[in-house]
Each structure stands twice: as structure tokens, then as C-alpha cells.
Backbone as CSV, one residue per row, in Angstrom:
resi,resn,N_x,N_y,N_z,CA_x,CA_y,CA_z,C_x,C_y,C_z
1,UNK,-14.070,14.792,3.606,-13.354,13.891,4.531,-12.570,12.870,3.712
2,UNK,-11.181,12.774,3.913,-10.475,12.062,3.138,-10.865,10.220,3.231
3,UNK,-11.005,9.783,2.592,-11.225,8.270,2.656,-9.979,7.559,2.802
4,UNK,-9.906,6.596,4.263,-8.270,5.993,3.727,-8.837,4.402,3.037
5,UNK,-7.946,4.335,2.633,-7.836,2.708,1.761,-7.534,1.206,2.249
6,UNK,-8.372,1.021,3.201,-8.160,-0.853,3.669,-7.564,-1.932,2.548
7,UNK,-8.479,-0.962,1.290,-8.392,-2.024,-0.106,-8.294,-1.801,-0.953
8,UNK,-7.041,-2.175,-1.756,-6.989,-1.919,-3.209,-6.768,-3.014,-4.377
9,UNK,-7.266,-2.305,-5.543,-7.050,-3.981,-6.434,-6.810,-3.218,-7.782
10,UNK,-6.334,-3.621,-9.086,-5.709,-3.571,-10.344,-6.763,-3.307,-11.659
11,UNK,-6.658,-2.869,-12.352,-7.194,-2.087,-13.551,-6.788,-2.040,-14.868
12,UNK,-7.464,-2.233,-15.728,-6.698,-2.061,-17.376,-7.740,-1.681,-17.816
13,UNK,-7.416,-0.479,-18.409,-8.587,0.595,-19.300,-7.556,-0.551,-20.471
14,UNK,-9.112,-1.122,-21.115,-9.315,-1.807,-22.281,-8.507,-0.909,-23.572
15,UNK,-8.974,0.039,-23.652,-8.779,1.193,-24.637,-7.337,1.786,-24.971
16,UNK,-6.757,1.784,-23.738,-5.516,2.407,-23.889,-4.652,1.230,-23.556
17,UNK,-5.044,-0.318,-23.111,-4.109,-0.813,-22.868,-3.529,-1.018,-21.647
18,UNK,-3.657,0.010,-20.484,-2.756,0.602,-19.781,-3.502,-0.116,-18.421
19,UNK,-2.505,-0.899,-17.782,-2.547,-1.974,-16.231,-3.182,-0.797,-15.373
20,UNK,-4.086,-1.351,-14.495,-4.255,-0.578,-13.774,-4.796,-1.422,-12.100
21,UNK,-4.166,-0.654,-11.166,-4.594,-1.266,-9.588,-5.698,0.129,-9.153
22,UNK,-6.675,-0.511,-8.906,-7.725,0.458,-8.401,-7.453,0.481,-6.996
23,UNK,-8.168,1.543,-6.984,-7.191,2.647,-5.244,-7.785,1.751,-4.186
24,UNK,-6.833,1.534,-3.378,-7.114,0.808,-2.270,-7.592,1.568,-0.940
25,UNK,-8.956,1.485,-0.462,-9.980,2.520,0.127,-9.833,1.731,1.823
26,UNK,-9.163,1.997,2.539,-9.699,1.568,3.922,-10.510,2.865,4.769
27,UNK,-11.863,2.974,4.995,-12.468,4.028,5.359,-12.795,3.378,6.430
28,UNK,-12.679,5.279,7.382,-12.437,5.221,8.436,-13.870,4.494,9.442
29,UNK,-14.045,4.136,10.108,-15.539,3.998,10.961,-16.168,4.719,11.458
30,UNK,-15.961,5.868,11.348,-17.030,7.393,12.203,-17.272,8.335,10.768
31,UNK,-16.916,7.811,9.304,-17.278,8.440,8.406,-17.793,7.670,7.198
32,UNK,-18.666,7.771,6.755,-19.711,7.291,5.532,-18.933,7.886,4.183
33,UNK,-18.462,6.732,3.627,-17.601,6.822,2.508,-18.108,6.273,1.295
34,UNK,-18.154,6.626,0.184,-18.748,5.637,-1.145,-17.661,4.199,-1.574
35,UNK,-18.355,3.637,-2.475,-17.227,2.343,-2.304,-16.804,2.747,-3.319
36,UNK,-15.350,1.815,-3.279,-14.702,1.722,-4.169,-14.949,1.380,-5.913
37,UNK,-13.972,1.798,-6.417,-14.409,1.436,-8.092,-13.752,0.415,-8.110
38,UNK,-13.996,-0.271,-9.784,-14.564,-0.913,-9.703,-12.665,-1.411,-10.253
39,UNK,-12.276,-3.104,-9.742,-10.533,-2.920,-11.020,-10.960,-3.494,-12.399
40,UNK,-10.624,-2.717,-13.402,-10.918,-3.860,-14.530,-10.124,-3.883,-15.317
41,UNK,-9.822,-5.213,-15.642,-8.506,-6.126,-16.621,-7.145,-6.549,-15.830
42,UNK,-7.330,-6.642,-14.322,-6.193,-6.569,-13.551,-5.064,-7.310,-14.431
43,UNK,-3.744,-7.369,-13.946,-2.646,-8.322,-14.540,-2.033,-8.893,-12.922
44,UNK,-1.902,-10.430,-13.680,-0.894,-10.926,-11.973,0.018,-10.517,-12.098
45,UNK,0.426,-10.766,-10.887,1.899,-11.018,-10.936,2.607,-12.038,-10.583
46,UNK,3.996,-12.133,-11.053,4.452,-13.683,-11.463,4.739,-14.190,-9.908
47,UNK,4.631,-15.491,-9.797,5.146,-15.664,-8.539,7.099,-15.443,-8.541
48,UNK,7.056,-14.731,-7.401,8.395,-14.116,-7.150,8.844,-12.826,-7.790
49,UNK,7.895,-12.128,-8.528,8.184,-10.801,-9.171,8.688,-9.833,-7.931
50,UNK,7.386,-9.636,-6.803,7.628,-9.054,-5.609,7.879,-9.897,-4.721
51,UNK,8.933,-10.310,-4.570,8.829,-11.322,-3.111,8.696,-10.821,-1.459
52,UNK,8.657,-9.644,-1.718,8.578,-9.152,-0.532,7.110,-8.359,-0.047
53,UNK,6.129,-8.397,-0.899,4.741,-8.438,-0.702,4.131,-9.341,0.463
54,UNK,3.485,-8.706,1.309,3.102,-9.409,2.321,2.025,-9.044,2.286
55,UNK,0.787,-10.233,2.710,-1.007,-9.985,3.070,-1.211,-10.663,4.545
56,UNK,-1.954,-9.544,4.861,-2.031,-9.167,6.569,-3.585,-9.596,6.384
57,UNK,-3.718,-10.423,7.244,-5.068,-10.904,8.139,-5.905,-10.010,7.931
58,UNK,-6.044,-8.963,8.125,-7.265,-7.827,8.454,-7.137,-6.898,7.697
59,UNK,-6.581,-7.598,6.215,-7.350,-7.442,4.931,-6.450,-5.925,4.233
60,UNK,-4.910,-5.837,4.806,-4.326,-5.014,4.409,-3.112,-6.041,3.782
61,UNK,-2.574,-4.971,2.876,-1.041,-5.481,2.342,0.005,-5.044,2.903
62,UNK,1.237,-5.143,3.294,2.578,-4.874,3.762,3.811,-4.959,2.727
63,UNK,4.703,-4.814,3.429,6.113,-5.186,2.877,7.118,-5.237,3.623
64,UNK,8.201,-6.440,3.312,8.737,-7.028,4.538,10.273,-6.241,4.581
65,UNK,10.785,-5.703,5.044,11.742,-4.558,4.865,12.545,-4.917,5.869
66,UNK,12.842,-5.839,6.712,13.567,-6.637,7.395,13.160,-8.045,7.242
67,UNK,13.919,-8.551,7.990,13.105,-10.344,7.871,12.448,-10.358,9.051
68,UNK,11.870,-9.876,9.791,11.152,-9.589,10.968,10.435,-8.634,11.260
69,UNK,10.371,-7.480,10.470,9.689,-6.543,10.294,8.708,-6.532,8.885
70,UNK,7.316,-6.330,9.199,6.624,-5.183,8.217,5.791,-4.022,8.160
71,UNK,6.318,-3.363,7.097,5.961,-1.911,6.974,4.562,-1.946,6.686
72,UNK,3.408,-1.330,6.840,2.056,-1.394,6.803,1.469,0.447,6.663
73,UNK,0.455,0.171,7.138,-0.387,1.587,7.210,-0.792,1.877,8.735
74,UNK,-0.572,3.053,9.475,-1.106,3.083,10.073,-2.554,2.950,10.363
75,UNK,-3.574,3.181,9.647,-5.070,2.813,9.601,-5.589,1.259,9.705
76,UNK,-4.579,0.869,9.364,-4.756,-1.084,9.289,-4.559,-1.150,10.967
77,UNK,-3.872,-1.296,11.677,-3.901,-1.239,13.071,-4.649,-0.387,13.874
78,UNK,-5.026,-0.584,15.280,-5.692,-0.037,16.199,-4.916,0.344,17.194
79,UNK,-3.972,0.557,17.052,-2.977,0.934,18.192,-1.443,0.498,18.295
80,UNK,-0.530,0.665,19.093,0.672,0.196,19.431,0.755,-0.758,20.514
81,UNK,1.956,-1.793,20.914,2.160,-2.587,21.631,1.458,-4.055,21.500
82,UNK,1.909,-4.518,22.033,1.829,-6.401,22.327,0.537,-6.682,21.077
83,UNK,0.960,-7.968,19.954,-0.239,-7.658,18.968,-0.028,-9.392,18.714
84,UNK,-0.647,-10.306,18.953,-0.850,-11.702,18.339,-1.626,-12.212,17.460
85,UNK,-2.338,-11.400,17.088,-3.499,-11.303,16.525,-3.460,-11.409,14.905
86,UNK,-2.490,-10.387,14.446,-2.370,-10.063,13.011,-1.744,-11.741,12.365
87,UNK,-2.003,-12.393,11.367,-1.504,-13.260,10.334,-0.766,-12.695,8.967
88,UNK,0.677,-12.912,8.838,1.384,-12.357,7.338,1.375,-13.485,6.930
89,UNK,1.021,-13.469,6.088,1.509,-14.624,4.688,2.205,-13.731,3.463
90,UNK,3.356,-14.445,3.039,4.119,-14.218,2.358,4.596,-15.251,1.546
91,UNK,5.676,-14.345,0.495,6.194,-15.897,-0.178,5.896,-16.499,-1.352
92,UNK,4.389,-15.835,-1.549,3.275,-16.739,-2.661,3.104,-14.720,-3.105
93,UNK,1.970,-15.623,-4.452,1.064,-14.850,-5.211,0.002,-14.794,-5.144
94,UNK,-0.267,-16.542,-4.799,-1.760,-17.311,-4.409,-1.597,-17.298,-2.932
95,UNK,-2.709,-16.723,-3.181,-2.878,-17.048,-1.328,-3.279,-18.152,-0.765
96,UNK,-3.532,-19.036,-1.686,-4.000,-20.674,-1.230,-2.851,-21.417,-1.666
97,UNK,-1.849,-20.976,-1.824,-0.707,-21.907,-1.977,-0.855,-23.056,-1.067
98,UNK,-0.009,-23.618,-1.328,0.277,-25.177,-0.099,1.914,-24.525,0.397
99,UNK,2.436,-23.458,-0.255,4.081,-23.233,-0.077,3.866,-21.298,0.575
100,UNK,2.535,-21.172,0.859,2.357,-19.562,1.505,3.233,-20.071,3.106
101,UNK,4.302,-18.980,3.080,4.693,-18.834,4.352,3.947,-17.900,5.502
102,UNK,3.412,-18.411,6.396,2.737,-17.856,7.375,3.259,-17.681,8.609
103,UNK,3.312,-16.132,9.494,3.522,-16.128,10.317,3.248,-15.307,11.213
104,UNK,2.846,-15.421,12.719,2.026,-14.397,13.700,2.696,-13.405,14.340
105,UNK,2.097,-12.298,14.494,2.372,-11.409,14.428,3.123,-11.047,16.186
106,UNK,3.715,-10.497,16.516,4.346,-10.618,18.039,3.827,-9.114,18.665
107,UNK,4.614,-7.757,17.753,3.861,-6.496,18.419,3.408,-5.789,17.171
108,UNK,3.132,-4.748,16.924,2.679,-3.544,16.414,3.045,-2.373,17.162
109,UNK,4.217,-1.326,15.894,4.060,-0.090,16.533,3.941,0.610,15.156
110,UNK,2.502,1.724,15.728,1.560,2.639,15.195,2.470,4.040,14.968
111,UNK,2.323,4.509,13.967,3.108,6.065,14.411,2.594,6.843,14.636
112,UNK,3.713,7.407,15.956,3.662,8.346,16.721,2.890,9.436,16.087
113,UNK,1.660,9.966,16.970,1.175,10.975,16.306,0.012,10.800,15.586
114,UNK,0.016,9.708,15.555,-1.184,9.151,14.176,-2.585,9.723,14.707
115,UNK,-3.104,10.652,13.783,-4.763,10.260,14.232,-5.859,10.685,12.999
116,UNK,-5.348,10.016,11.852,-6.287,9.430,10.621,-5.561,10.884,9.686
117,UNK,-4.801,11.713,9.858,-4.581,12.445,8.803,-3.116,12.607,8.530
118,UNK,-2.586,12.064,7.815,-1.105,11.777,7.098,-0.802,11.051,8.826
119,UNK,0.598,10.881,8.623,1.427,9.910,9.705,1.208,8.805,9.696
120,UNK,0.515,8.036,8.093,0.263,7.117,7.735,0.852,5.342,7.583
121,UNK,1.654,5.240,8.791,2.450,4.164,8.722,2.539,3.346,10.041
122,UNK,2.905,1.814,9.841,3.186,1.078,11.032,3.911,0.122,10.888
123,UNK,4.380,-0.721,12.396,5.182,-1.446,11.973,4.342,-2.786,12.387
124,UNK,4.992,-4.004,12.273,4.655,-4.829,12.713,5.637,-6.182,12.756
125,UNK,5.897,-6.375,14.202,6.691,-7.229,14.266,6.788,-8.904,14.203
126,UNK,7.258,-9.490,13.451,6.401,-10.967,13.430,7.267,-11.864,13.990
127,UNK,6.600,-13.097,14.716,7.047,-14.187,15.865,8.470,-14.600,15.140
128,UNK,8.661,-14.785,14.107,10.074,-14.988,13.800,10.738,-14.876,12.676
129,UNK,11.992,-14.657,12.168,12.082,-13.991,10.901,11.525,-15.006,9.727
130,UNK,11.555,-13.800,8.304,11.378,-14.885,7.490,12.619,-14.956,6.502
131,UNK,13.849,-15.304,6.798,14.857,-15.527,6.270,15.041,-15.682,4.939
132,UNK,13.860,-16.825,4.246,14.476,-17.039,2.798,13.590,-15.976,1.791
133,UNK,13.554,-14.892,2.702,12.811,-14.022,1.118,13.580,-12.863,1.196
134,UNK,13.748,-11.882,0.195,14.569,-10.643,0.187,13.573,-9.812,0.596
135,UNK,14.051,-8.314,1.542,13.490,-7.184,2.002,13.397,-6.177,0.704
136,UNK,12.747,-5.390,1.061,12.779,-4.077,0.281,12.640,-3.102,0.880
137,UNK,13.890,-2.399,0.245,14.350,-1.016,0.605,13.342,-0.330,0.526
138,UNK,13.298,0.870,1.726,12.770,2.100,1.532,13.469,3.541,0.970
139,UNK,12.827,4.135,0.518,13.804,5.840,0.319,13.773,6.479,1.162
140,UNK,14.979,6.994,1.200,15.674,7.537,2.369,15.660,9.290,1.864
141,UNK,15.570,9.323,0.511,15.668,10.808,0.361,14.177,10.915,-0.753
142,UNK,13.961,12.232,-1.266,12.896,12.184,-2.441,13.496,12.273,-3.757
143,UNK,14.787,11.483,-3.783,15.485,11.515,-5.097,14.454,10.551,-6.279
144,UNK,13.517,9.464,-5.686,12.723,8.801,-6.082,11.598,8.997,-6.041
145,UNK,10.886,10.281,-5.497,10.101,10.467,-5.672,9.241,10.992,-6.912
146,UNK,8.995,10.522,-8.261,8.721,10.900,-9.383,8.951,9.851,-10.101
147,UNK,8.149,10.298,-11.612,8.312,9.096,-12.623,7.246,8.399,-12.322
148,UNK,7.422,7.292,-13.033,6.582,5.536,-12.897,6.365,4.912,-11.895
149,UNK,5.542,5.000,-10.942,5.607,3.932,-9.950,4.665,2.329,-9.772
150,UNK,5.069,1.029,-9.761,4.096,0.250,-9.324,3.522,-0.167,-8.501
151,UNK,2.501,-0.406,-8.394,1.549,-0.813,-7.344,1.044,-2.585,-7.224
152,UNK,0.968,-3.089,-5.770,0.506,-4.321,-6.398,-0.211,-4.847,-4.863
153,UNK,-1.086,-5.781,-4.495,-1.989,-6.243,-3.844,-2.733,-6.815,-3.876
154,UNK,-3.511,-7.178,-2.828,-4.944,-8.598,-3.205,-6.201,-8.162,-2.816
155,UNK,-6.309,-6.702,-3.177,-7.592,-6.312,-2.698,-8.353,-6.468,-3.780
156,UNK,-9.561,-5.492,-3.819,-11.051,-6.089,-4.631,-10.783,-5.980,-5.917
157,UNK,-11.616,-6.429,-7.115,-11.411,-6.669,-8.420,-12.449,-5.716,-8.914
158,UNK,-13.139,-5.551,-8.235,-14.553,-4.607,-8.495,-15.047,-3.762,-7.137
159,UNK,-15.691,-2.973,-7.695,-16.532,-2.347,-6.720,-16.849,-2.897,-5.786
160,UNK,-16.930,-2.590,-4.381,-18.104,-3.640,-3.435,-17.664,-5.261,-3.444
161,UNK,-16.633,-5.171,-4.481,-16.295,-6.842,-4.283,-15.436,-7.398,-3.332
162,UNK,-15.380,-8.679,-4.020,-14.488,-9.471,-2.397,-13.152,-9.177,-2.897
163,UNK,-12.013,-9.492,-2.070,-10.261,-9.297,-2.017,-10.330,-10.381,-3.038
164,UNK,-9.053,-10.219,-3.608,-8.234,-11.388,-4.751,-7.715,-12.761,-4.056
165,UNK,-7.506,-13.301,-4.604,-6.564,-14.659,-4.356,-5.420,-14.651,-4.895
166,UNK,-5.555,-13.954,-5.725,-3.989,-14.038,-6.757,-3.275,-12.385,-6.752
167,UNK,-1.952,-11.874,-6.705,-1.516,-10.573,-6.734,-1.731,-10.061,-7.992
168,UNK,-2.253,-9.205,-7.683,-2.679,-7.705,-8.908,-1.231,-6.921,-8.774
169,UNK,-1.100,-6.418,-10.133,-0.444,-5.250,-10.330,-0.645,-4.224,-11.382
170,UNK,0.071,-3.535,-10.947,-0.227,-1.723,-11.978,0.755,-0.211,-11.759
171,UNK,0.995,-0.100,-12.834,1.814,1.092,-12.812,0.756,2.811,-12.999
172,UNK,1.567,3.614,-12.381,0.634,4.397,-11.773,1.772,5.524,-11.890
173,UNK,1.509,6.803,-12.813,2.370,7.808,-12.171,2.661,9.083,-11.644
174,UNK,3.296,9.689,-11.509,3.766,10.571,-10.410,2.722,11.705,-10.302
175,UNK,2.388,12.016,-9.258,1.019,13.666,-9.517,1.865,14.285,-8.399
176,UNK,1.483,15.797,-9.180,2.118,16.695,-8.406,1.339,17.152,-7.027
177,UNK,2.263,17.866,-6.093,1.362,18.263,-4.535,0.319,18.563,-5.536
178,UNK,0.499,20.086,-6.104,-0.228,20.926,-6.500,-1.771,20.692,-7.772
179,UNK,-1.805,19.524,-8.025,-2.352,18.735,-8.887,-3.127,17.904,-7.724
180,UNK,-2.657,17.732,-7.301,-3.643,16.784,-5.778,-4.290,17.619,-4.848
181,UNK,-3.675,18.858,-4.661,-4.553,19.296,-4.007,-5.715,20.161,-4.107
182,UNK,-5.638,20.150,-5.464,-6.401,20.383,-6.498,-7.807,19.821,-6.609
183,UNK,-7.230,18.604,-6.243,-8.175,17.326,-5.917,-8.963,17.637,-4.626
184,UNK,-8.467,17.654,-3.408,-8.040,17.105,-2.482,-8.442,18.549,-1.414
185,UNK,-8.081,19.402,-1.401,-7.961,20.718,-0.777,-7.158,20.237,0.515
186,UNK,-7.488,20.631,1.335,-6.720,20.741,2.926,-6.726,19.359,3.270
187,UNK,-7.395,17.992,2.933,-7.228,16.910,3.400,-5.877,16.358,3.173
188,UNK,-5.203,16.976,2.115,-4.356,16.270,1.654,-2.993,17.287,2.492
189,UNK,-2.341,16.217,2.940,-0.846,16.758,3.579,0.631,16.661,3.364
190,UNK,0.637,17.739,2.006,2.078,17.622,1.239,3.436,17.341,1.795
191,UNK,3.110,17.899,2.996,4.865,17.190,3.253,5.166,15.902,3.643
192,UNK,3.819,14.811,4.015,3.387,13.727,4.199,2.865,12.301,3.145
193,UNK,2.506,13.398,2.333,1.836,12.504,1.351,2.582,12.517,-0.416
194,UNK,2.125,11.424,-1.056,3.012,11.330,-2.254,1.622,10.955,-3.139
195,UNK,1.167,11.011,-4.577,-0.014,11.022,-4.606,0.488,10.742,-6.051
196,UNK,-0.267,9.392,-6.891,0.277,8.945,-8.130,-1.128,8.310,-8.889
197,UNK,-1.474,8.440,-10.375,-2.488,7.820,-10.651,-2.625,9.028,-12.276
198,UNK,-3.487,8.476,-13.036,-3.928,9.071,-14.228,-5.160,10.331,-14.170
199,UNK,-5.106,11.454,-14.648,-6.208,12.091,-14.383,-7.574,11.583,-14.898
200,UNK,-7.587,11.163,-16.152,-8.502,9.892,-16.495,-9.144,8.892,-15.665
201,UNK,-8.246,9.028,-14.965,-8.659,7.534,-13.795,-8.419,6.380,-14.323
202,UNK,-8.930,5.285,-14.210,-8.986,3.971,-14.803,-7.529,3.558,-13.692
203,UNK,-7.144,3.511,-13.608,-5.495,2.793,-12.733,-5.755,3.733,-11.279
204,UNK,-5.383,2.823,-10.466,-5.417,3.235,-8.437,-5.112,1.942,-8.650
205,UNK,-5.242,1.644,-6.633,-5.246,0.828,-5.764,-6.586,1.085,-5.063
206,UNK,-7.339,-0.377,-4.499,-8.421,0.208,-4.440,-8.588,-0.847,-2.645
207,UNK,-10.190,-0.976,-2.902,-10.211,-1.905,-0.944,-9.112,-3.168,-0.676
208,UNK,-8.870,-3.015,0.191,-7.950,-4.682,0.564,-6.207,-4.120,0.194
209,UNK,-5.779,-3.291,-0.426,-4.520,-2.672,-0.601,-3.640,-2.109,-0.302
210,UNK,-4.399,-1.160,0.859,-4.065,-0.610,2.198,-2.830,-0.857,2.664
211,UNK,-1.929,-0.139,3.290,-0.343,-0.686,3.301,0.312,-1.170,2.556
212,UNK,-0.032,-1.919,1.046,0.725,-2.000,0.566,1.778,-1.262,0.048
213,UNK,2.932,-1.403,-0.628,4.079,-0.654,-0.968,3.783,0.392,-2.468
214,UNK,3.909,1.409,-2.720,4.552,1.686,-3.985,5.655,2.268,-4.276
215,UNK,6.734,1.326,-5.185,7.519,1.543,-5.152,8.178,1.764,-7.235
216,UNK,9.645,1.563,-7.136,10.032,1.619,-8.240,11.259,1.180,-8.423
217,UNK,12.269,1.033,-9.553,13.396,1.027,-9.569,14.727,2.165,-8.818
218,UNK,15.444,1.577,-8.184,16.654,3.138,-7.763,17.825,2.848,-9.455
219,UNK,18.959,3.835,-8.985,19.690,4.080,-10.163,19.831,2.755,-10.121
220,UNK,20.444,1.724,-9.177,21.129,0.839,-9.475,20.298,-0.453,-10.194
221,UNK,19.077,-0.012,-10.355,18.296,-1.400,-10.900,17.731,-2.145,-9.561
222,UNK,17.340,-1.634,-8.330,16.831,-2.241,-7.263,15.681,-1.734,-6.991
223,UNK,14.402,-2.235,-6.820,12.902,-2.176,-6.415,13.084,-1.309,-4.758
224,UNK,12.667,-0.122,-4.836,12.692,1.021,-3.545,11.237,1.287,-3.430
225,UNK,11.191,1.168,-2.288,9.778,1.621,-1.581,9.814,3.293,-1.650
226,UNK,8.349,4.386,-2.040,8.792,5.264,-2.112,7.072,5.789,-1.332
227,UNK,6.210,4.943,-1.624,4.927,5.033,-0.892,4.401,4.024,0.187
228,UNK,3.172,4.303,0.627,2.370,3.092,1.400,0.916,3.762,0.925
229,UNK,0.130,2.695,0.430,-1.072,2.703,-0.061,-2.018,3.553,1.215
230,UNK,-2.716,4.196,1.419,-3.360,5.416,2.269,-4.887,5.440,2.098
231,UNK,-5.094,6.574,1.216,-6.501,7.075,1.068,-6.253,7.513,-0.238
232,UNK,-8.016,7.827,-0.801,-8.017,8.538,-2.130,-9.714,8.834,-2.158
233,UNK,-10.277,9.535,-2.907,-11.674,9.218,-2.945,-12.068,8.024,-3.925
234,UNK,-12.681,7.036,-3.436,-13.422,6.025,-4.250,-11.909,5.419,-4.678
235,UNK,-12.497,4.582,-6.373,-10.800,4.297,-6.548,-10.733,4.701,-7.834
236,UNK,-9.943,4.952,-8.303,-9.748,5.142,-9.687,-10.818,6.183,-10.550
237,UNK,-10.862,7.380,-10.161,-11.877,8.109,-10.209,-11.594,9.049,-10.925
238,UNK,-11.480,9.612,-12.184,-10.988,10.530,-12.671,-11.081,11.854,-12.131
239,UNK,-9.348,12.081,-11.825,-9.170,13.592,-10.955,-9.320,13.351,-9.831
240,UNK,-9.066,12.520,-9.050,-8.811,11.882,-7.397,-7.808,11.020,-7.817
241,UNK,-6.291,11.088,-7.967,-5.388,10.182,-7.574,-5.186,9.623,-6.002
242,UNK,-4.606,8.408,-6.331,-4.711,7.815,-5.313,-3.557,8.493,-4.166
243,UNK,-3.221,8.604,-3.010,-2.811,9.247,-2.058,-1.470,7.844,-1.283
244,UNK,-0.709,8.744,-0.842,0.027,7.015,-0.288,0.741,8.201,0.784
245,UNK,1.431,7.526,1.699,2.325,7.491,2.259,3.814,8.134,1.989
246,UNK,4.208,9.108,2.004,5.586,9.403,1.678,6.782,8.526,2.608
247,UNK,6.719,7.642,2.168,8.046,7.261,2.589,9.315,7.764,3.342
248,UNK,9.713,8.572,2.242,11.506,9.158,2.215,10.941,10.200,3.978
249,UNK,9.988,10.765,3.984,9.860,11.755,4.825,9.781,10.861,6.648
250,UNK,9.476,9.599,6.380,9.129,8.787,7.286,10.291,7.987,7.750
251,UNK,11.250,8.183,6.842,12.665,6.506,6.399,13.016,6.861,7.629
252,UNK,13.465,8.113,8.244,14.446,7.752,9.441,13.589,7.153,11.451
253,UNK,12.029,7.757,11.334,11.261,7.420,12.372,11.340,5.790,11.756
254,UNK,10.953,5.576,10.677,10.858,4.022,10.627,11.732,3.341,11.004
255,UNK,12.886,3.353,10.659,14.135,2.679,10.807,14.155,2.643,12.571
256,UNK,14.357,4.232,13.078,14.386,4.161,14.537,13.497,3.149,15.569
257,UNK,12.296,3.147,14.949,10.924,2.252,15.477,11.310,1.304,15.160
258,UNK,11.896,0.483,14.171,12.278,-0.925,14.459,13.236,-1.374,14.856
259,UNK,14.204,-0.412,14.888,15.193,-0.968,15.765,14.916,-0.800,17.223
260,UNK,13.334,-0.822,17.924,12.962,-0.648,18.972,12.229,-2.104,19.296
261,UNK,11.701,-2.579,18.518,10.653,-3.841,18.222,11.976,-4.996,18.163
């Protein structure tokens, strides 16, 4: 049973050097999942590196891809329509800033179709824009799908531990379908899913990470969304890469869904 990821947090295998975000695990409630591993040596990130990183109330990450919209996970929500409930803070690194922009959430729409296996995405609409921060693009095709991707969030630092205060990050890269499903067998849904991480392990996204973005540079030197943090087994587990969201396969339902919200 595939585990999805509520939470993920950052990693540095000592040895090689190499940043790492442990897999961000939101598991489901009708299935008994092991916890997450453990992040170790996370690196911050600077305030304003990602400005478009958003942390959602109920312990998932986003990204703000309009000034009124964010992109999330479907598993972080319980449904579609009328939603007041959810809190984004944005803006910061620290989540205890005195300068975190906060703001409530108005609706939620879930995608169509969703029911815990790929169709991994949502939206969420918030009470009013947030004007002074830049969006980030999504991919529109799988010209970006490959290579280096980073990861970043405020989920756990360890195993079983609590979410961050400060943003983690980690680069993580490209695994093939056929290499994941390797992993993975039938849970995993290639034309849905994008799946990035070391066979070694040591680097994921791990609890609390959930929706967050992974993304990368496009030709032009601009930060493109190309994942959304999902499921994986455990986090950072050698030979279980972490699992995300395909994007590019999603860009045009997304776009349509918010221009509905």
C-alpha cells in the first residue's frame, strides 16, 4: 500500500556531502504505515530563496502559483468546496517571523477523480491575494521533466519528529518510471507520477512536506514547478524514491480549476 506524504524534511549524508530533504510521508488513515526516516544535516534556506513556498495549517506545504491561488496535494484536503479553515503563511523561512504573511483560506478544490492513488493535487483558494510575492510557474510540457530537482519544506528533521520552524532544502534527482516501479510495482502510476531521489537513499522529503513543490530551473533561468510532494515508502530509504505529483500531466486541469475558484 503506497504511503502518501503529509511530511517531509531535509538530509545530508555526512559522507558524501550531499543535501538531503527526507520524503515527506502523509499516510493515509485506513492504512498502518511505518514512520518516516529520519532528515539528517538539513540546509536552510535563505530567506527569499523560494518566495513562493507556502505552509498550510494542517501540516502540509504549497506553492503560490497565482497571488490567490495554492497548489497543494490532494491528500492534504478532505474534499472540495467552501474551506475557512486552512491557514497559509508565506513570505518567511521562519515560521515565527513577526513579518510571516498570513492568510485564510476561502475554498478548496480537490481533483477530480481523486481517491488516494495518483490525481494527486489541489487547489486552494485564499481570502485575498498576496500581491507582494512572486508565483511559480508550473510545466506545461515534460520538457523538464529530468535532471536535478529541488525540494524544500518544514516538515520533520527526524523520524517520528516534530515539523521545522525554519525551511529545509535538498536536491534530489531524476528516477526513471521503470526504476520506480521497480520499487513500487502497481502502486505506482506512470503517467501520473514523477519519482526523484538517490538509490542509496539518504535525500527525500519526508512528514510535514506533503504538497510541497519540486521544482527546477527552465531554459531561461526561471524556478518551474515540475512535481508535488505525494507518497514514498518511509523517507529516504534506500531503493524507495520519493514519488510526487507530475505536474506537466496535470498543468492544463490545474489552470482550468482555478480559473473556476
Amino acid at each position: 500500500m503506497q504511503k502518501n506524504r503529509f511530511v517531509r524534511t531535509l538530509q545530508k549524508l555526512a559522507a558524501a556531502g550531499a543535501v538531503a530533504l527526507a520524503a515527506l510521508s502523509l499516510q493515509p488513515t485506513s492504512t498502518a504505515t511505518a514512520a518516516p526516516a529520519p532528515v539528517v544535516g538539513g540546509t536552510r534556506a535563505a530567506q527569499g530563496e523560494f518566495p513562493w513556498m507556502v505552509r498550510l495549517s494542517m501540516g502540509c506545504g504549497g506553492s503560490l502559483i497565482s497571488p490567490q491561488i495554492v497548489l497543494t496535494a490532494a491528500h492534504c484536503v478532505s474534499g472540495s468546496g467552501n474551506n475557512t479553515s486552512i491557514t497559509a503563511t508565506a513570505g518567511v523561512v521562519d515560521l515565527q517571523s513577526s513579518s510571516a504573511i498570513k492568510v485564510r483560506s476561502t475554498k478548496v478544490l480537490q481533483a477530480p477523480g481523486y481517491n488516494g492513488k495518483g490525481k494527486d493535487w489541489a487547489l486552494i483558494k485564499l481570502a485575498s491575494p498576496i500581491t507582494s510575492l512572486p508565483t511559480l510557474k508550473i510545466a506545461e510540457t515534460t520538457a523538464y521533466n529530468s535532471g536535478t530537482f529541488t525540494v524544500a519544506g518544514w516538515g520533520a528533521a527526524r523520524e517520528g519528529g516534530v515539523q521545522q520552524r525554519y525551511l529545509l532544502k535538498a536536491n534530489v534527482p531524476f528516477v526513471s518510471d521503470a526504476s520506480c516501479q521497480a520499487a513500487y510495482g502497481s502502486d505506482l502510476v506512470p503517467s501520473e507520477e514523477i519519482c526523484a531521489g538517490y538509490s542509496q537513499g539518504g535525500v527525500d522529503t519526508c512528514q510535514g512536506d506533503s504538497g510541497g513543490p519540486m521544482f527546477r530551473k527552465d531554459n531561461a533561468g526561471a524556478w518551474i514547478q515540475v512535481g508535488i510532494v505525494s507518497w514514498g515508502e518511509g523517507c529516504a530509504r534506500a531503493g524507495y524514491p520519493g514519488v510526487y505529483t507530475e505536474v506537466s500531466t496535470f498543468a492544463a486541469a490545474i489552470k482550468s480549476a482555478a480559473a473556476t475558484l
